[in-house]
C-alpha positions as CSV (number, residue, x, y, z in Angstrom):
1,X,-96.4,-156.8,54.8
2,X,-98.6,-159.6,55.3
3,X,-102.0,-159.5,54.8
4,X,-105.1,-161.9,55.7
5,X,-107.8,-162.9,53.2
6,X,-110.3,-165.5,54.5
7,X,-112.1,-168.4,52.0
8,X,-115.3,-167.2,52.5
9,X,-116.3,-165.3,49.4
10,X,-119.7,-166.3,48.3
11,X,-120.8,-167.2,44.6
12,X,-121.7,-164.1,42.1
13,X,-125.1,-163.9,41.9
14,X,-126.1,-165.6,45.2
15,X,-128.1,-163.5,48.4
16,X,-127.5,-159.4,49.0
17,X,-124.3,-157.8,49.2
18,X,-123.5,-156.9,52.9
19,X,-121.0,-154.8,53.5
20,X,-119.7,-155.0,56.9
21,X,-117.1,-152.3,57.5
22,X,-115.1,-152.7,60.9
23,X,-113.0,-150.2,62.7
24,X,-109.0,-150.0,61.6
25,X,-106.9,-150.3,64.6
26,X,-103.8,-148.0,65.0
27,X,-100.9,-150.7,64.5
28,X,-99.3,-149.1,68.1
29,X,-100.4,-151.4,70.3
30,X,-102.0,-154.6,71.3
31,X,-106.0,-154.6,71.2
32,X,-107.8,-155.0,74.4
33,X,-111.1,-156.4,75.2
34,X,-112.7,-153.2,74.6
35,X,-111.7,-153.1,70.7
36,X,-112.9,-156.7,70.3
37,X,-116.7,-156.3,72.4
38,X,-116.2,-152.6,70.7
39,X,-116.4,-153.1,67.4
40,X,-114.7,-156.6,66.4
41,X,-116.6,-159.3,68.0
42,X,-120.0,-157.9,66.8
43,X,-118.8,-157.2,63.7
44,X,-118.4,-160.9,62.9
45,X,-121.4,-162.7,64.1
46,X,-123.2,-159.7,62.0
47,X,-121.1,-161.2,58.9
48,X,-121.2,-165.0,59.9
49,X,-125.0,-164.9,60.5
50,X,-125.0,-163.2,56.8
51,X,-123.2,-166.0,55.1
52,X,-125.4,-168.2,57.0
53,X,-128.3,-166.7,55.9
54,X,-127.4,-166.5,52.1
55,X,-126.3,-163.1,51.7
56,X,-123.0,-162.1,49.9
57,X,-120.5,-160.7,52.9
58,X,-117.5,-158.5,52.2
59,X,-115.7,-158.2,55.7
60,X,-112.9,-155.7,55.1
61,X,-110.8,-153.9,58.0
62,X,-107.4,-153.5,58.2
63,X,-104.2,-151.3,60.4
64,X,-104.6,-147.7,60.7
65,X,-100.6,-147.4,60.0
66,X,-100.6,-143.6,59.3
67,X,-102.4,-142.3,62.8
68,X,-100.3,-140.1,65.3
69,X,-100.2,-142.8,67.4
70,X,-97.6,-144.4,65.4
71,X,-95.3,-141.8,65.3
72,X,-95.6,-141.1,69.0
73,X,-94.9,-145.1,69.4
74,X,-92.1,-144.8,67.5
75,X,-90.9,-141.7,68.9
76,X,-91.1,-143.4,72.6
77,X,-89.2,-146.5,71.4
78,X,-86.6,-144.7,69.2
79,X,-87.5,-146.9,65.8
80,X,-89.3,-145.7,62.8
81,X,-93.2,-145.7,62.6
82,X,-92.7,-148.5,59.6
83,X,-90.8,-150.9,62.3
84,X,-93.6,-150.2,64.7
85,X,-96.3,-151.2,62.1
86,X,-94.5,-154.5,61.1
87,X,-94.4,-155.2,65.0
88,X,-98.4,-155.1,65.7
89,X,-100.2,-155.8,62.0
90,X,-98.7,-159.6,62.0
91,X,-100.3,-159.6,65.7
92,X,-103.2,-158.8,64.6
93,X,-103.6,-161.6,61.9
94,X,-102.9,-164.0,64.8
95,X,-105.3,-162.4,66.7
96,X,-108.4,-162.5,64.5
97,X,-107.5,-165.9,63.5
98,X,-107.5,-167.1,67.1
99,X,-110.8,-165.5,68.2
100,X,-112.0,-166.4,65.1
101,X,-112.5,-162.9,63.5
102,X,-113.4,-163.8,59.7
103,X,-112.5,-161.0,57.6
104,X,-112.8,-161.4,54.0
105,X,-109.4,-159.0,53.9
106,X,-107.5,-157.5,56.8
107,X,-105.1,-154.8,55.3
108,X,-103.1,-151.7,55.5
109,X,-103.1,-148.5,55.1
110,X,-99.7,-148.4,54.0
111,X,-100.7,-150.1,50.8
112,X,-99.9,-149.0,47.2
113,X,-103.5,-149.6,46.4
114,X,-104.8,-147.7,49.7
115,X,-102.7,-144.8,48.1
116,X,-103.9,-144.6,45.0
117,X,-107.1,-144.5,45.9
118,X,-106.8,-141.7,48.8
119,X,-105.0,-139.9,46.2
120,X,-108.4,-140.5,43.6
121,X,-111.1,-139.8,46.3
122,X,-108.8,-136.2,47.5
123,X,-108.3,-135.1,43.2
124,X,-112.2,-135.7,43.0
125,X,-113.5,-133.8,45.5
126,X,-111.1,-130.8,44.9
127,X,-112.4,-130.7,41.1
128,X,-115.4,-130.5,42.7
129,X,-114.8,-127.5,45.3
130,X,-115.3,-129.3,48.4
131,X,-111.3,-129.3,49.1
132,X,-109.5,-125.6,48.7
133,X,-106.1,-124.8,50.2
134,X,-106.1,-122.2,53.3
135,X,-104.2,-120.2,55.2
136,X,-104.1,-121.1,58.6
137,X,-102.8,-121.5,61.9
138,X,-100.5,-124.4,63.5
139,X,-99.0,-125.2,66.7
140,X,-95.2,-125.1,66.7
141,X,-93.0,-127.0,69.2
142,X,-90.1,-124.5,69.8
143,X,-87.7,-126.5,71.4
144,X,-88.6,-129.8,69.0
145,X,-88.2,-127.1,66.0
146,X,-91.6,-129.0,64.3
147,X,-94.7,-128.3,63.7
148,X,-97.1,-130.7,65.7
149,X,-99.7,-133.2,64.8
150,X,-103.2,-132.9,66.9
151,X,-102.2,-135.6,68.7
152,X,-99.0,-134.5,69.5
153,X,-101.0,-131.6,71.4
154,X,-102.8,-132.1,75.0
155,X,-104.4,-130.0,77.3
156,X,-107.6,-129.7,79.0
157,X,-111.0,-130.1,77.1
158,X,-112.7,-127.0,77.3
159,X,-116.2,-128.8,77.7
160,X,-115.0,-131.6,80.6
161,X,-112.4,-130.1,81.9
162,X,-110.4,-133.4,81.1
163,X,-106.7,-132.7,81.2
164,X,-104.9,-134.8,79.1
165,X,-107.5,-134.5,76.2
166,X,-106.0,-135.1,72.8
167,X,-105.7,-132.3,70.1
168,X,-108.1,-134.2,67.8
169,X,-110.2,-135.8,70.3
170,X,-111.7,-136.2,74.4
171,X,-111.3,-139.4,75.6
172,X,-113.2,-138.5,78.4
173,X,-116.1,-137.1,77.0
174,X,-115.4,-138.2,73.1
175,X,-116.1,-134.9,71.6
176,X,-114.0,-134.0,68.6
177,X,-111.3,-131.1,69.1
178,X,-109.1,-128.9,67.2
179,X,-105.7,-127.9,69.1
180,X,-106.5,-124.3,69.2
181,X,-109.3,-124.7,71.7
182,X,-107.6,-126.9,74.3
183,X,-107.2,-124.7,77.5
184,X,-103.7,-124.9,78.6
185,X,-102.3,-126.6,75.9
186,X,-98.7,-128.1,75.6
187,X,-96.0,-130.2,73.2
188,X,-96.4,-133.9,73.6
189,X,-92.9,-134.1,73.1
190,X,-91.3,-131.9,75.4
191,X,-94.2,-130.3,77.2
192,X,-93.4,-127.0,76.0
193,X,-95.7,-124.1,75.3
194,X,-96.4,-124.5,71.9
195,X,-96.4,-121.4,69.6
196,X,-98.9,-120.8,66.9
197,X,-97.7,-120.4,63.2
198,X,-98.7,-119.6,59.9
199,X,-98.8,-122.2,57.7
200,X,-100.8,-123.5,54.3
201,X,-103.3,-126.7,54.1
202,X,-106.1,-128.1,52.3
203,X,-109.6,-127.8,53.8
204,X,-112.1,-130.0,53.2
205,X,-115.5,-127.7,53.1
206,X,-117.5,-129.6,55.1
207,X,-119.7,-126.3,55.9
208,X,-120.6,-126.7,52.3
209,X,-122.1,-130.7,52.4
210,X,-124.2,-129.8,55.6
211,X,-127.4,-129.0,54.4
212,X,-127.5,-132.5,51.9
213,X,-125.5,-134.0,55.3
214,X,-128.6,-132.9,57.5
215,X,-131.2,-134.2,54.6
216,X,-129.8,-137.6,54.6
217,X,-129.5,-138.2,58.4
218,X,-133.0,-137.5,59.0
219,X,-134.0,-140.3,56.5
220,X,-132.1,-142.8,58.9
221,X,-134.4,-145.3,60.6
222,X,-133.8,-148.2,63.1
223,X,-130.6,-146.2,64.5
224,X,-129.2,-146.7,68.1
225,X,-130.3,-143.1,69.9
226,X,-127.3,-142.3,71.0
227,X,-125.7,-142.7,67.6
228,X,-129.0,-141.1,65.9
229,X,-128.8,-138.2,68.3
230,X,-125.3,-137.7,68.7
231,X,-125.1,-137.3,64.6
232,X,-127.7,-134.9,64.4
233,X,-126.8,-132.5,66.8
234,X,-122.8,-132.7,65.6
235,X,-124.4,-131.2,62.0
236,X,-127.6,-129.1,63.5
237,X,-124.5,-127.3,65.9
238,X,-122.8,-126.5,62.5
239,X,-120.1,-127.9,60.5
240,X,-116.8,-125.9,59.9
241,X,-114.2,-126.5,57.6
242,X,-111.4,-128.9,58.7
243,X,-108.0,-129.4,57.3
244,X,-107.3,-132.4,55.9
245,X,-103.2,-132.1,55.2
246,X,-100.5,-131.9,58.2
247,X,-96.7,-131.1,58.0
248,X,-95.7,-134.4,58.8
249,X,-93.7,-137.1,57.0
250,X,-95.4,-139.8,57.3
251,X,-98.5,-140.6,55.9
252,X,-100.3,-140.4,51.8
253,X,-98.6,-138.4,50.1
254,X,-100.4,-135.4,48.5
255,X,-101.1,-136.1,44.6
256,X,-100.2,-132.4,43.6
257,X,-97.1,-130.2,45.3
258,X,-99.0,-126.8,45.0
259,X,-99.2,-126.3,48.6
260,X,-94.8,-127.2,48.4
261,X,-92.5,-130.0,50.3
262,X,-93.2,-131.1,53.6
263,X,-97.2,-132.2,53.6
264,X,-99.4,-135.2,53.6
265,X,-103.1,-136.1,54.0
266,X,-103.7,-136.4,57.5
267,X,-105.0,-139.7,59.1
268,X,-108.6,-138.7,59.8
269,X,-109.3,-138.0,56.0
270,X,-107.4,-140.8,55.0
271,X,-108.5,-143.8,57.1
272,X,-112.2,-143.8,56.4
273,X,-111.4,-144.2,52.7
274,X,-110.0,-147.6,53.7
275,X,-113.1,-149.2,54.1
276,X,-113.6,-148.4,49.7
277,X,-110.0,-148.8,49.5
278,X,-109.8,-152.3,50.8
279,X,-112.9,-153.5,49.2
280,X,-111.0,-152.8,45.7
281,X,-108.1,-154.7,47.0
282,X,-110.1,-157.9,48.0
283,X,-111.8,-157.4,44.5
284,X,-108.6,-157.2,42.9
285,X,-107.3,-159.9,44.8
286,X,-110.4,-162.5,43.2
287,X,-109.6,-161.9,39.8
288,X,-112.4,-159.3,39.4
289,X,-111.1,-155.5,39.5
290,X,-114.5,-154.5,39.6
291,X,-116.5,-156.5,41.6
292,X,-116.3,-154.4,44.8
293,X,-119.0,-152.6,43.1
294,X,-121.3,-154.7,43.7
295,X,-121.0,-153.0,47.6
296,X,-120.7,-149.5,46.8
297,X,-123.0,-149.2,44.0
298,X,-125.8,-151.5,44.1
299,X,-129.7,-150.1,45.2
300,X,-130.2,-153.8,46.6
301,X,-126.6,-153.4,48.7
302,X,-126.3,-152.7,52.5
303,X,-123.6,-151.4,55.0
304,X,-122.8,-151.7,58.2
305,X,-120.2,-149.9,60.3
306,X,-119.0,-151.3,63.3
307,X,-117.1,-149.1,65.0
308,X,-116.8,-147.3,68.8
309,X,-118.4,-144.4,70.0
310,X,-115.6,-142.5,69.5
311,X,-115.4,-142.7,65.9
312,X,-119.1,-142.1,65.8
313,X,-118.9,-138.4,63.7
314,X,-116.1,-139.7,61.5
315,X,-118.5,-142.5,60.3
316,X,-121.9,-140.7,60.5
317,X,-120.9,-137.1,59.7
318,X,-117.9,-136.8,57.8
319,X,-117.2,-140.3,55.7
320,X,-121.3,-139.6,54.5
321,X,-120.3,-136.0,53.8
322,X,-117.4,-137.4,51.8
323,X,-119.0,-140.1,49.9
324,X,-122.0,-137.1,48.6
325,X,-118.9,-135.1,47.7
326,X,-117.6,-137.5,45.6
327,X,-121.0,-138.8,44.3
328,X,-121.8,-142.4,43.0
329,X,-121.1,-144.5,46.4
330,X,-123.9,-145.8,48.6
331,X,-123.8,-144.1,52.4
332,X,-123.7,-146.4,55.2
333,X,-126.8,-148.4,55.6
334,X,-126.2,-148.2,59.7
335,X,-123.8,-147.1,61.6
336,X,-124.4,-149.4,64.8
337,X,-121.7,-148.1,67.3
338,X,-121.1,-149.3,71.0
339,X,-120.6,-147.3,73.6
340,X,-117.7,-148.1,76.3
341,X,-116.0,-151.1,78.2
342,X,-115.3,-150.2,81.7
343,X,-112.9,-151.6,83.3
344,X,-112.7,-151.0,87.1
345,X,-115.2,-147.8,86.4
346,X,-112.8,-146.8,83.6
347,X,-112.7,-146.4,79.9
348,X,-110.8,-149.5,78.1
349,X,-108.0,-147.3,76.8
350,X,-104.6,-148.7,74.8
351,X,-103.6,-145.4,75.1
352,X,-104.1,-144.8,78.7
353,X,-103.1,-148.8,79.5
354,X,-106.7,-149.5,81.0
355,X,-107.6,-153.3,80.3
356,X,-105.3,-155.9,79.6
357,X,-104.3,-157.0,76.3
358,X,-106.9,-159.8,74.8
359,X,-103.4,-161.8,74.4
360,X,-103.1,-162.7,78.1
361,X,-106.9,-163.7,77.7
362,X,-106.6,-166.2,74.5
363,X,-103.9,-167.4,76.2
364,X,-106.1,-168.5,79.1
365,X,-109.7,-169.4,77.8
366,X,-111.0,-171.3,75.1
367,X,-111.7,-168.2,72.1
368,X,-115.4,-169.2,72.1
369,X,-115.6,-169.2,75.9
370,X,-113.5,-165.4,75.5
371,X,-116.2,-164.6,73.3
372,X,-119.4,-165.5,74.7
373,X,-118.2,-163.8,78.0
374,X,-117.6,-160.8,75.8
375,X,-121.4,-160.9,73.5
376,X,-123.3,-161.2,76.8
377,X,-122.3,-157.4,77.5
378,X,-121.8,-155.9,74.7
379,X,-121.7,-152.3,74.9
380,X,-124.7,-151.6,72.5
381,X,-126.7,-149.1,74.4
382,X,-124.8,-148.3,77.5
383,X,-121.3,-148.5,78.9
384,X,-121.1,-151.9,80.5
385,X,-118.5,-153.1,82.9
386,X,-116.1,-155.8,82.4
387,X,-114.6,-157.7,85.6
388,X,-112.5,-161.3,85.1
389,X,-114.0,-162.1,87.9
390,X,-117.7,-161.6,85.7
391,X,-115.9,-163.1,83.3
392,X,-115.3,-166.4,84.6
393,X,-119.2,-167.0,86.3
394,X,-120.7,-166.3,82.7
395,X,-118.6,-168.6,81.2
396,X,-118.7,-171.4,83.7
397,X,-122.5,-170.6,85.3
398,X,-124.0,-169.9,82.0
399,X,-122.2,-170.8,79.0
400,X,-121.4,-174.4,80.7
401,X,-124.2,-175.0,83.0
402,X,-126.5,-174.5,80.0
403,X,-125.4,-175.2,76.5
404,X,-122.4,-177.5,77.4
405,X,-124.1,-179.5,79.9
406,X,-127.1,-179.9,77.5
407,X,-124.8,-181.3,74.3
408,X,-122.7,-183.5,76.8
409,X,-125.3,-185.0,78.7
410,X,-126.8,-185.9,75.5
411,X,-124.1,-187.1,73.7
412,X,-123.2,-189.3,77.4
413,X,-126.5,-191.0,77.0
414,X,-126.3,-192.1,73.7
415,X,-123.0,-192.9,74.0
416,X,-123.8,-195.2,77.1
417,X,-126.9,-196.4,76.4
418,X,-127.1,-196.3,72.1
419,X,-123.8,-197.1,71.2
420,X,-123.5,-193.8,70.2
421,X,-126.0,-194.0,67.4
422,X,-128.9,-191.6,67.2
423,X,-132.4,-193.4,68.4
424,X,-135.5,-192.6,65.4
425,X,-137.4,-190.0,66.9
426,X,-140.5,-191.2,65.3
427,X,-143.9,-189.2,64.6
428,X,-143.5,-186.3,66.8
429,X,-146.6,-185.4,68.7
430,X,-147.8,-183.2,72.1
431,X,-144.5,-181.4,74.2
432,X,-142.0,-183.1,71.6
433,X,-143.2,-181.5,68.5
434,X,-144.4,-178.5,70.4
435,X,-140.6,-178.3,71.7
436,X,-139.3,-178.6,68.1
437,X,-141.8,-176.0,67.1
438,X,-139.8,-173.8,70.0
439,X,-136.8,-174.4,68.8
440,X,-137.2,-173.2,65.2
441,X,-139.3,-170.1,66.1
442,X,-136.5,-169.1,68.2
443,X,-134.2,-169.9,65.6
444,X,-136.1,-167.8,63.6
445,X,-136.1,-165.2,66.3
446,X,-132.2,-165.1,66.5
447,X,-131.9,-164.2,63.1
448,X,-134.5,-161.2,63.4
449,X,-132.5,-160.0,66.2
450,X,-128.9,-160.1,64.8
451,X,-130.3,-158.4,61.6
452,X,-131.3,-155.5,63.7
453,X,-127.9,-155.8,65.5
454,X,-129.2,-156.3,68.6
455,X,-126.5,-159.0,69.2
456,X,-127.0,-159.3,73.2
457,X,-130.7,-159.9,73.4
458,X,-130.0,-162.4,70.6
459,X,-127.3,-164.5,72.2
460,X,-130.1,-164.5,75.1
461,X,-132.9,-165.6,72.9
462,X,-130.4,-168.5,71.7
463,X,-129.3,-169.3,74.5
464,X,-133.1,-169.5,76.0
465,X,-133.9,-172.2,73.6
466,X,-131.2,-174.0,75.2
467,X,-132.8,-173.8,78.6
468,X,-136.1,-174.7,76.9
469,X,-134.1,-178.0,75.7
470,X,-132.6,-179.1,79.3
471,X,-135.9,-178.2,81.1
472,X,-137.4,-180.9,78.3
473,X,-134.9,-183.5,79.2
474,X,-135.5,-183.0,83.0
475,X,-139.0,-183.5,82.8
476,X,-138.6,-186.8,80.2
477,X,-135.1,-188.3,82.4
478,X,-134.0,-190.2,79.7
479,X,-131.4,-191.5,82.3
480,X,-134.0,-193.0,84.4
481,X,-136.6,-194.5,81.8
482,X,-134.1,-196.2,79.8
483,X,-134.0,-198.8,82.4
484,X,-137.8,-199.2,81.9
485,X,-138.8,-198.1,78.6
486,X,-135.6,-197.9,76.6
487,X,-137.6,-196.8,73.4
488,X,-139.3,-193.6,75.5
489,X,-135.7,-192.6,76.2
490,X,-134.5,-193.4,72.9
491,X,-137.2,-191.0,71.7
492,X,-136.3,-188.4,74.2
493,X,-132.5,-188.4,73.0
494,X,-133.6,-187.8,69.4
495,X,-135.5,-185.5,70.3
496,X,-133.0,-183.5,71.5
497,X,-130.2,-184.1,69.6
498,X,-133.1,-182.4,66.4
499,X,-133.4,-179.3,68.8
500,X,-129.1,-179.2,69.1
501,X,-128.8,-179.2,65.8
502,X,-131.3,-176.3,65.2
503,X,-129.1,-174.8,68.6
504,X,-126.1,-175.0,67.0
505,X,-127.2,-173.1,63.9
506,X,-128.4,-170.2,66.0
507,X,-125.3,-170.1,68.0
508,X,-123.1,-170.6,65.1
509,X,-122.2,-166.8,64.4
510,X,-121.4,-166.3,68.4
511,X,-119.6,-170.2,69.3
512,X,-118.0,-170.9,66.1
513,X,-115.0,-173.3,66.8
514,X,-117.6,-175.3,68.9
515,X,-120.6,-175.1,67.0
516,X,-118.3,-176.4,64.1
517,X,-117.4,-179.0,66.3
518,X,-120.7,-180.3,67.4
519,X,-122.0,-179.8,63.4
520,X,-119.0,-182.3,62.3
521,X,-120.4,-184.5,64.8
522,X,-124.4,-184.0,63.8
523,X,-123.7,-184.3,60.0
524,X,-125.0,-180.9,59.6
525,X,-123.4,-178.0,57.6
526,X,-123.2,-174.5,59.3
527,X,-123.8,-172.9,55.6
528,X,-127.8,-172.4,55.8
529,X,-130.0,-170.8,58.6
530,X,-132.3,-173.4,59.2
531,X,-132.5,-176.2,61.8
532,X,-131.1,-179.2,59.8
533,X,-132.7,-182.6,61.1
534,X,-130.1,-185.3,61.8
535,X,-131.0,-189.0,60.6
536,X,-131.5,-191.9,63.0
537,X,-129.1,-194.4,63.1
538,X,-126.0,-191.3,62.6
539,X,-123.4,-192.8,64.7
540,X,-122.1,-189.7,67.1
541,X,-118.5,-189.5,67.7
542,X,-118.1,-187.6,70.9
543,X,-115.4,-187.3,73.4
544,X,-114.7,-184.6,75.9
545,X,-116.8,-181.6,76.7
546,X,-117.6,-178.6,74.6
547,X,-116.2,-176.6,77.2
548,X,-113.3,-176.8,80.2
549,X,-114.7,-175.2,83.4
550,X,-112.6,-172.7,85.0
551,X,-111.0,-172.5,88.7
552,X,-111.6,-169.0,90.2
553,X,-108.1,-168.0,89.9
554,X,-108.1,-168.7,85.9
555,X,-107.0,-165.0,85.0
556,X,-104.9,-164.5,88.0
């Protein structure tokens, strides 16, 4: 199995250590633009502002290959859940490479290393009580002669009434279940009337790491409310026990056989320790074994989790309560979930086949195009509808009647009227310094914004400055004093082509393929958060536009 590692390991020594832990997508399907505005997209400007910034990023995600999901795949398409992994992980490479999705390591769960260390983090917290074997109680498909996984039970949530919700989760109303309290419940298989059985697992005792739980939640400051509250309440309505093993055969195997043949850890135990799991891997993977502790136990390190708002108790509730159990490991930092992508009024769903595939979209716009269409709605404190139709007007009414028009209609006039080479700007006095002076405190003001993970407001506060620039050049019209006074317009030009470059910085983490572009073209590097100035007399090379406009029909 393939795996992706990206070059974008800072030096030792250099900037904080950022850990920016993403969501691991159940190899079982295609992603949709929900995943990517979700968790993925925002996700990566975080870490690409980071680098920018100084700080020492370690990106790490990777396929969620032992979910239910991937056995009911594979049961549907009559292959094994391996074959069904190797069909989506390589997809997902391609993926994140096309958009532009810069992990520092995109794995598996289906690892050797991933394995090992379930199998560590499981021995440590049953030497240390929280995980005891129970008797206990499991659905049983008669007719498929198995017991079955929670997904592999559905029925109707007994607080929304939903009908098809999951045996480990609503969709509708994203509260976590158990199987035993779905009203009407029945076999995904063959829609029988499951029976309940007796049968052995390990529990971890999650009652037991509530009160420490509770104690470090309410130190949490700057979290979204509906994440803050959601957490609190999910602990304050009390934490019972869960069982952490299944009879299944497929997924980690258990590291001790006292509970006999036929078990393994189940996925929602096992997947959250991929985010430590693949951090040793990318260490090991640099030559340094141990440098992933420089993420997991520094005081000076932070972490970020960027996930959706249905994984919000796994990675505020019970990955915390894990990580105290097993003592020594920083707890998340933040944990700055999105809410939904609506499409038509409902939830993006792979499951449910709600929103098309972000294939058929890559296929049809330029990435950065896909993606500022996508940051401008980002899900971060409500559910936020998705149309293509929305789609296209942001990208050609905003995204091209702002930035692109600005950087072309620059680069046009000094290409016409300079040669190409950039005018001096000169001493900078009255509305042209004050405009530089703009420029950098919103530059400034970008950064703030993206530290806080408020990604929306600052692509808006980016893309502000932008409209700041144009309304400059309208007023000067370059285009009309060069006939008179070619060194006003020279001036002018220069003066905008100082306030690009500091553009281009702050839209670097959103626009990367064309911000790289446009930096090739200014001189600049992209490796420093600061406007850089660009030297008169640079001769800029520029053909084409940054971006192609689209016809109304574009995603037909």
């Amino acid at each position: 199995m393939t795996t992706k590692t990206s070059s974008l390991i800072a030096p030792a020594g250099q900037g904080r250590p950022v850990l920016v832990a993403v969501a691991w997508p159940y190899a079982n399907g295609m992603p949709h633009l929900g995943h990517i505005a979700g968790a993925y997209l925002p996700a990566d400007i975080f870490a690409r502002y980071h680098r920018m910034a100084g700080n020492r990023v370690l990106m790490v995600s990777g396929s969620d290959t032992h979910g239910t999901p991937i056995t009911v795949r594979a049961d549907a398409d009559g292959v094994s859940p391996v074959e069904i992994v190797n069909r989506y992980h390589p997809e997902f490479l391609r993926i994140w490479d096309d958009l532009g999705i810069s992990f520092d390591l995109f794995t598996s769960t289906m690892t050797d290393n991933h394995r090992e260390v379930v199998q560590e983090v499981f021995t440590r917290l049953r030497e240390a009580g929280y995980i005891t074997p129970r008797e206990t109680v499991q659905f049983f498909d008669p007719q498929a002669g198995r017991f079955l996984p929670d997904r592999y039970v559905v029925g109707s949530c007994p607080f929304c009434a939903y009908s098809e919700a999951r045996g480990d989760q609503c969709e509708n109303c994203g509260r976590t279940l158990d199987p035993d309290i779905l009203l009407d419940p029945r076999s995904k298989i063959t829609g029988a009337l499951p029976e309940k059985r007796a049968t052995t697992h390990f529990f971890l005792r999650l009652s037991s790491l509530a009160d420490d739980l509770l104690a470090w939640l309410e130190t949490r400051q700057g979290w979204r409310r509906h994440v803050m509250n959601w957490s609190l309440q999910f602990v304050k309505d009390g934490l019972h026990d869960r069982a952490i093993t299944r009879d299944l055969d497929w997924g980690v195997p258990l590291p001790t056989d006292e509970l006999g043949p036929g078990k393994r850890i189940y996925v929602w135990f096992e997947a959250v320790i991929g985010y430590l799991s693949a951090s040793r891997e990318w260490a090991a993977r640099t030559g340094d074994p141990q440098a992933w502790r420089d993420w997991w136990q520094n005081p000076d390190a932070v972490s970020y989790y960027f996930v959706g708002k249905d994984n919000i108790p796994f990675h505020t509730v019970i990955w915390p309560a894990m990580l105290i159990g097993y003592g020594g490991l920083d707890l998340p930092t933040d944990v700055p979930a999105n809410q939904y992508v609506t499409f038509g009024g409902a939830k993006a769903s792979k499951s449910a086949g709600i929103g098309r595939g972000v294939r058929e979209y890559l296929d049809r716009l330029q990435p950065d195009a896909l993606r500022y269409s996508l940051a401008t709605v980002l899900p971060e404190q409500n559910d936020t509808e998705i149309t293509d139709a929305d789609i296209i007007r942001r990208i050609n009414d905003e995204l091209i009647a702002n930035w692109g028009n600005l950087v072309n209609r620059v680069m046009a006039q000094i290409g016409k009227r300079f040669d190409g080479r950039l005018p001096a700007a000169g001493e900078l006095d009255g509305v042209h310094a004050e405009l530089i002076a703009s420029v950098d405190a919103g530059l400034a003001r970008v950064g703030e914004l993206i530290e806080r993970v408020e990604l929306r407001a600052a692509l808006r506060a980016a893309m502000d400055i932008s409209g700041e620039v144009n309304a400059y050049l309208y007023r000067e019209e370059p285009w009309k004093t060069v006939k008179v006074d070619p060194d006003r317009a020279g001036h002018s030009l220069a003066v905008s082509i100082q306030a690009i470059s500091g553009i281009t910085t702050a839209l670097a983490p959103f626009l990367p393929f064309t911000c790289l572009r446009l930096a090739e073209v200014l001189g600049i590097s992209l490796d420093r958060w600061e406007r850089q100035p660009v030297p008169a007399g640079t001769t800029l090379s520029w053909s084409g536009a940054l971006f192609t406009k689209l016809e109304p029909d574009a995603l037909s």
